[in-house]
C-alpha positions in Angstrom: 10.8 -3.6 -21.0 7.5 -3.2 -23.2 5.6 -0.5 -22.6 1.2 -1.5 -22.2 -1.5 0.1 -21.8 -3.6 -0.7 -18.1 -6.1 -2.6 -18.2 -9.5 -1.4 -17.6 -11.8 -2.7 -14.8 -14.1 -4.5 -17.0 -11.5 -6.2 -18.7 -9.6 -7.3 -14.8 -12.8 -8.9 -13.4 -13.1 -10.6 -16.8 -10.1 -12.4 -15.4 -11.5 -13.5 -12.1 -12.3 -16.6 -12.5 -9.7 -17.7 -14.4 -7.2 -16.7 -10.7 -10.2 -18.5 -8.6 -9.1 -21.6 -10.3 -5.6 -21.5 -9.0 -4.7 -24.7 -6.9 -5.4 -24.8 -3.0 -2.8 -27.1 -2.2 0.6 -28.1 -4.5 0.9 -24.6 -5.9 4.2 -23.3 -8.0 6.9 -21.1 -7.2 7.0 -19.1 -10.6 9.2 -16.1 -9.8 12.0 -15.3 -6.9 12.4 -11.4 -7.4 15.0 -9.7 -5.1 15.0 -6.1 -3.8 18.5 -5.1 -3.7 17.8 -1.1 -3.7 14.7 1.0 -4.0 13.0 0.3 -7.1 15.8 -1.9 -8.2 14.7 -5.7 -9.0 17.0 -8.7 -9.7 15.5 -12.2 -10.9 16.9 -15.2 -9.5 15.8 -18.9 -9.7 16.9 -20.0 -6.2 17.4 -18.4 -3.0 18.0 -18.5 1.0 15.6 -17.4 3.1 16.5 -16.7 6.5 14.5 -16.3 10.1 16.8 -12.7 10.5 16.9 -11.9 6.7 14.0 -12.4 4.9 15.0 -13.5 1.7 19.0 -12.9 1.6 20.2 -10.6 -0.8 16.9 -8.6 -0.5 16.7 -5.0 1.7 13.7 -5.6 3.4 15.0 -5.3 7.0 17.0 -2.3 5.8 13.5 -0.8 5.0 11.6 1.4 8.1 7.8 0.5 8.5 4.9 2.6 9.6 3.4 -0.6 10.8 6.0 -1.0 14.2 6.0 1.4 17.2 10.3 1.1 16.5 9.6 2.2 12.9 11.8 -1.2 12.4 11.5 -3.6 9.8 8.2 -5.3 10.3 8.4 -9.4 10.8 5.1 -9.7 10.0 6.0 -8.3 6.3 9.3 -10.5 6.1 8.5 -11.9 2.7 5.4 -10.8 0.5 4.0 -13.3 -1.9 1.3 -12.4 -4.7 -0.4 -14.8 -6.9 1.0 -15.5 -10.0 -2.1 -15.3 -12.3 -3.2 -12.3 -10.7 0.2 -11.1 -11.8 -0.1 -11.7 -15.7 -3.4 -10.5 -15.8 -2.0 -6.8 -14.2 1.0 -7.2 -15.8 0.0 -8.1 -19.3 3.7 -9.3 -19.7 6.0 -11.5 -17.5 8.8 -9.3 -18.1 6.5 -6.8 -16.0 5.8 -9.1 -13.0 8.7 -8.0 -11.3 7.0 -4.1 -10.7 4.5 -5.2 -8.2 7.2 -5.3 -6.0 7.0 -8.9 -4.5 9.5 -11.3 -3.8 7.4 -14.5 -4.3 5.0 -15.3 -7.3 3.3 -18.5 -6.7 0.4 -20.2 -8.6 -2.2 -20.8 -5.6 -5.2 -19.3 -4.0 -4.1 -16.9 -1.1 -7.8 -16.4 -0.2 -8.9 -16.1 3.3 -10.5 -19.3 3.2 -7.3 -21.0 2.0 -4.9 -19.4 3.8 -5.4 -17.6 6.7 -3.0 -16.4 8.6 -1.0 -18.6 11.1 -1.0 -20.9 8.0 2.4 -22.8 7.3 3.7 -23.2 3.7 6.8 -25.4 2.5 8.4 -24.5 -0.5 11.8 -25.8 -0.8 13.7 -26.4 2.2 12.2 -23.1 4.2 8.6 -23.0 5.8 7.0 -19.4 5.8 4.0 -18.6 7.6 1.4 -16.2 6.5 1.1 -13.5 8.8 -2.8 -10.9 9.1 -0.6 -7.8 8.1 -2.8 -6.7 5.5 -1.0 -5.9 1.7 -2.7 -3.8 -0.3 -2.2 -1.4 -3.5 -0.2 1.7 -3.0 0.7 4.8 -5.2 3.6 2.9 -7.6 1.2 0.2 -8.0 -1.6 2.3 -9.6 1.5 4.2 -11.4 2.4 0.8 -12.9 -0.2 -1.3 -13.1 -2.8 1.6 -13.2 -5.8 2.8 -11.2 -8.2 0.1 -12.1 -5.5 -2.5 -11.0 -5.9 -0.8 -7.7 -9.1 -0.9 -7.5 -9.3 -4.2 -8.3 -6.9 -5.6 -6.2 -8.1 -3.7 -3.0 -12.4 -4.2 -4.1 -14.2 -6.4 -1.6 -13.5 -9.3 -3.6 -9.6 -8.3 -4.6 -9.0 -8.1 -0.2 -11.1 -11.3 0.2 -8.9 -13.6 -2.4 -5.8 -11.3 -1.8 -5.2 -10.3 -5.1 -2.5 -7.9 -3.8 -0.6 -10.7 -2.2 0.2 -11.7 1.6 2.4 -11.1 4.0 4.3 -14.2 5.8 7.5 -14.7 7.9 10.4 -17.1 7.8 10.2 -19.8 10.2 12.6 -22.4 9.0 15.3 -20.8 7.0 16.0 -22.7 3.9 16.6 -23.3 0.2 14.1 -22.0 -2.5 13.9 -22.3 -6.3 12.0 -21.7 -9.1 9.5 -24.8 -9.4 9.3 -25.7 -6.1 5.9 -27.0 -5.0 4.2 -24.8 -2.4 2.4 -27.1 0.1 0.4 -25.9 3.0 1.4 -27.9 5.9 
């Protein structure tokens, strides 16, 4: 994997509008990244997702959460999906996409206005449905995307399009792949 400089905060806003332009309905499924391990990431180009799972093959109901009275995995966080042009623009490299630590890259606005949560998407076979946890930048994202990616992703504007991505659940388990049209239902 290439090693890049961050970019700097001037130089991430310069991309704005470029990620505002990102389709409202008929998105793209671009990436399917699986968590198999902590900080271990494995590329595929289709996958189940599951109602108990998540997305199968990935740990995320292995993983505690801060954000449940249990400390169990968090259905609201069942899959994560970030926007895919927001992605190249921190990334700098598609062979970097994978360290934001998402499992869906899609090209469409996840803005409030577009969807807010209790809104259905299709992609595939599977429905998901964006849920009001909140995803935001954390420590390994400044450390690999840097701290002007954090702030940009988590600014009043970054929160407002979600530039850090959403949160959604499975709601009808299905078949996913690379290309697939994300529709809002």
């Amino acid at each position: 994997m290439e090693t890049l400089g961050h970019l700097s905060l001037l130089e991430l806003e310069a991309g704005l509008e470029y990620i505002r332009q990102s389709p409202k309905n008929d998105g793209l499924l671009k990436l399917i990244v699986r968590r198999p391990d902590v900080d271990v990431r494995e590329v595929v180009t289709t996958a189940e997702l599951s109602l108990e799972e998540g997305l199968i093959g990935d740990t995320w109901k292995l993983r505690s959460s801060s954000h449940t009275s249990d400390r169990f995995a968090n259905f609201k966080s069942q899959i994560t999906l970030m926007n895919a042009r927001t992605v190249a623009l921190l990334a700098q490299s598609e062979d970097r996409w994978t360290l934001a630590g998402d499992q869906l890259y899609v090209d469409m606005d996840l803005s409030d206005e577009n969807l807010s949560a209790g809104t259905r998407l299709a992609l595939g076979s599977a429905v998901v449905e964006v849920t009001d946890e909140p995803h935001t930048g954390c420590k390994k994202f400044a450390m690999r995307y840097g701290t002007d990616a954090t702030k940009f992703v988590n600014s009043r504007e970054g929160k407002r399009l979600h530039l850090r991505g959403i949160n959604a659940r499975v709601i009808q388990a299905g078949t996913i792949q690379v290309g697939d049209v994300v529709k809002k239902l």
